[in-house]
C-alpha positions as CSV (number, residue, x, y, z in Angstrom):
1,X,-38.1,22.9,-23.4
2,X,-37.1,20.5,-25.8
3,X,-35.9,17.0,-25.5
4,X,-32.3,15.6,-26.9
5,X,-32.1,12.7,-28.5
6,X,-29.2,10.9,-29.7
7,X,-28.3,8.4,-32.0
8,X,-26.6,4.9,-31.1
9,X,-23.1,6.5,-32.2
10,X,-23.6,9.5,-30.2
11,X,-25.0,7.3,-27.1
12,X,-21.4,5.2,-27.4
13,X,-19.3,8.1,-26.9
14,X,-21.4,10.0,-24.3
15,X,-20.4,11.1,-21.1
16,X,-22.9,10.1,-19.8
17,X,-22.7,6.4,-21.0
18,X,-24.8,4.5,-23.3
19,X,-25.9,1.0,-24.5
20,X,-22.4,0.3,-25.9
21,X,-20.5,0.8,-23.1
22,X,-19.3,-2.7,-22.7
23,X,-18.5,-4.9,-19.7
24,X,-20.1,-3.2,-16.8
25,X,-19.8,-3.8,-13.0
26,X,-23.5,-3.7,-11.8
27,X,-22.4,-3.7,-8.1
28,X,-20.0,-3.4,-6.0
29,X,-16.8,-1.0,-6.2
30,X,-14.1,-3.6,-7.0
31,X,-11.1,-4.5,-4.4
32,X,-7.2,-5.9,-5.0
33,X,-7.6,-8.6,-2.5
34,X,-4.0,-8.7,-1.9
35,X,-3.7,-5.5,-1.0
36,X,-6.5,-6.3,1.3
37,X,-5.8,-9.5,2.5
38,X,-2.4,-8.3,3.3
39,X,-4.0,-5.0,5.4
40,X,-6.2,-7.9,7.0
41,X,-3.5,-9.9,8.7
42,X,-1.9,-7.1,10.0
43,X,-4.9,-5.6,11.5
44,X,-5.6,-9.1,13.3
45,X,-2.3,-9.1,14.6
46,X,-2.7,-5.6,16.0
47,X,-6.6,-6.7,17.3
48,X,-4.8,-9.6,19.3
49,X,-1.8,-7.4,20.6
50,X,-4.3,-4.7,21.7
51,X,-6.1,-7.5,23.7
52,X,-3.0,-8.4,25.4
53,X,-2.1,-5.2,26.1
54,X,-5.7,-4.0,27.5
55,X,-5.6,-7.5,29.7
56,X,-1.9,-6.7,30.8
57,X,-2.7,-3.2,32.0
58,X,-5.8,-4.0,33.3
59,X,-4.8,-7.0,35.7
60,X,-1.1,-5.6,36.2
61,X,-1.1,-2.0,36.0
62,X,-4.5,-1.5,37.7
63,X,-4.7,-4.9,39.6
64,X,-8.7,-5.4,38.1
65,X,-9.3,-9.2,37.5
66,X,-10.6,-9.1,34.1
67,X,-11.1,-12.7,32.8
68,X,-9.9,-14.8,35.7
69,X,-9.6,-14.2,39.3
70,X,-6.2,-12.0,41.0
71,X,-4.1,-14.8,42.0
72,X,-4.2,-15.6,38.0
73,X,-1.7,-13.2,37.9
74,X,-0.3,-10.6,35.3
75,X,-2.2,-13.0,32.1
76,X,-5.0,-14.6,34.0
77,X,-5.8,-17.6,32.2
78,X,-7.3,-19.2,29.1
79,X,-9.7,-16.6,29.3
80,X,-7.2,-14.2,28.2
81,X,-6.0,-16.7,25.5
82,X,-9.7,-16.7,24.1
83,X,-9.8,-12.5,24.2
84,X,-6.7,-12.7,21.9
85,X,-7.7,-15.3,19.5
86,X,-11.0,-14.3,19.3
87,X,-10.2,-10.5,18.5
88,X,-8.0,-12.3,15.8
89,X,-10.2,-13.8,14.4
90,X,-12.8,-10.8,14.5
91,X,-9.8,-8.8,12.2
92,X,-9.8,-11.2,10.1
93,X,-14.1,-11.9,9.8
94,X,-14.1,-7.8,9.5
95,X,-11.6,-8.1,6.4
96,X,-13.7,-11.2,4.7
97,X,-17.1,-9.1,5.2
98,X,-15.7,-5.8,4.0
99,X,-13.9,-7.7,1.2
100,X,-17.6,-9.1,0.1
101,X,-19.3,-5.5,0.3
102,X,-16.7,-4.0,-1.7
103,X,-17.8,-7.3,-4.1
104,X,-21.2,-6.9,-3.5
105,X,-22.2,-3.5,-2.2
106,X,-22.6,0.4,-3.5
107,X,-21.3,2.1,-0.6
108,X,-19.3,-0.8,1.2
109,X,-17.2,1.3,3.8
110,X,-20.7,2.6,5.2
111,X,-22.2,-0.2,5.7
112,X,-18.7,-1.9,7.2
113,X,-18.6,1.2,9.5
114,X,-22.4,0.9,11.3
115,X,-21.9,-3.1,11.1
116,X,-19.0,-3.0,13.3
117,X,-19.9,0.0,15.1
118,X,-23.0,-2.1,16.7
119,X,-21.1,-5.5,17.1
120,X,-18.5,-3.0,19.2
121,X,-21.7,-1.4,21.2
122,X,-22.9,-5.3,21.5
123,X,-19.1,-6.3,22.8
124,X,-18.7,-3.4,25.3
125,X,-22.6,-3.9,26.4
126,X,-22.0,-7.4,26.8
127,X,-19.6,-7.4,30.1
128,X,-22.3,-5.8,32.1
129,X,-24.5,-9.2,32.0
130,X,-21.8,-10.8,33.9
131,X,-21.6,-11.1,38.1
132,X,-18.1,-9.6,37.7
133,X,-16.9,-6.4,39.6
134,X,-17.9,-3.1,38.5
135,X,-14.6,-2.2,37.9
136,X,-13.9,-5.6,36.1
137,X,-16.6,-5.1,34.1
138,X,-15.8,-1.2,33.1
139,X,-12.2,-2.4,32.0
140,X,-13.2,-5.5,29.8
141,X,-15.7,-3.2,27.8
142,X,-12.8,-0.6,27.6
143,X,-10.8,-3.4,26.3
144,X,-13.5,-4.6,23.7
145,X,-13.8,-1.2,23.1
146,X,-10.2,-0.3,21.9
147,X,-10.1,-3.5,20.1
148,X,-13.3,-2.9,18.1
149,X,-11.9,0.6,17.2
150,X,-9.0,-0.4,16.0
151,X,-10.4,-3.3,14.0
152,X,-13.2,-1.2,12.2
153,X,-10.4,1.8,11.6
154,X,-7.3,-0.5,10.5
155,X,-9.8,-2.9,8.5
156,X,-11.7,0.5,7.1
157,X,-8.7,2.4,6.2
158,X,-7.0,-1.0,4.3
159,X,-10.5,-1.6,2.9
160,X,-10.3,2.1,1.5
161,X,-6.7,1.7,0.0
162,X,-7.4,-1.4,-2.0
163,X,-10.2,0.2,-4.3
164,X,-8.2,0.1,-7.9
């Protein structure tokens, strides 16, 4: 077996690289942050609809009092308010952290995927510390649930797009 060695000019043009390549990215995969940014938004306005939605058929549909007692009504209270901004703003910290893996990271997507698969799992858990009803608590984790799916798949799926 014999070794191959090449010479600086052969090193340039190999395929598989050499010390003349020029600028390299060390890390990271590279994003368009508009592209991103733009997928971002979107996905925070979905995140807050789907938590208006999930209280709306929870306290209307199946008359459960997630949030704030029955005679709330159909929205409950600021509770509910603080379920929609705060799935908001969850979209859009998903979008920053994915957008400084892709920066900063090999395999970005992966580690986006088991970071917000176990702050989901800590969402959904989370419901069953409370005094509320069983049945309260089984629909605000359903609820956190959807909304944690759709933010890591929306978020995901723009994160994937905006590689260049």
């Amino acid at each position: 077996m014999s070794t191959q060695f090449y010479t600086p000019r052969e090193q340039a043009t190999s395929p598989m690289g050499g010390w003349n390549d020029g600028p390299r990215r060390r890390f990271g995969v590279g994003v368009d942050a508009r592209k991103l940014w733009a997928g971002g938004v979107a996905s925070a306005v979905v995140a807050g609809l789907l938590a208006l939605v999930g209280v709306l058929v929870s306290r209307w549909l199946f008359n459960l009092p997630v949030l704030a007692p029955r005679q709330d009504g159909a929205y409950g209270d600021v509770r509910t308010t603080a379920l929609i901004l705060a799935a908001t703003a969850a979209a859009l910290a998903a979008t920053g952290l994915v957008h400084l893996l892709m920066l900063g990271t090999l395999r970005p997507l992966l580690f986006f995927g088991w970071i917000v698969a176990l702050v989901t799992t800590i969402a959904v858990i989370f419901p069953f510390s409370t005094t509320a009803a069983l049945d309260a608590k089984i629909a605000t984790a359903l609820v956190s649930l959807a909304i944690g799916v759709a933010t890591g798949t929306l978020v995901g799926g723009v994160a994937a797009r905006s590689v260049p």
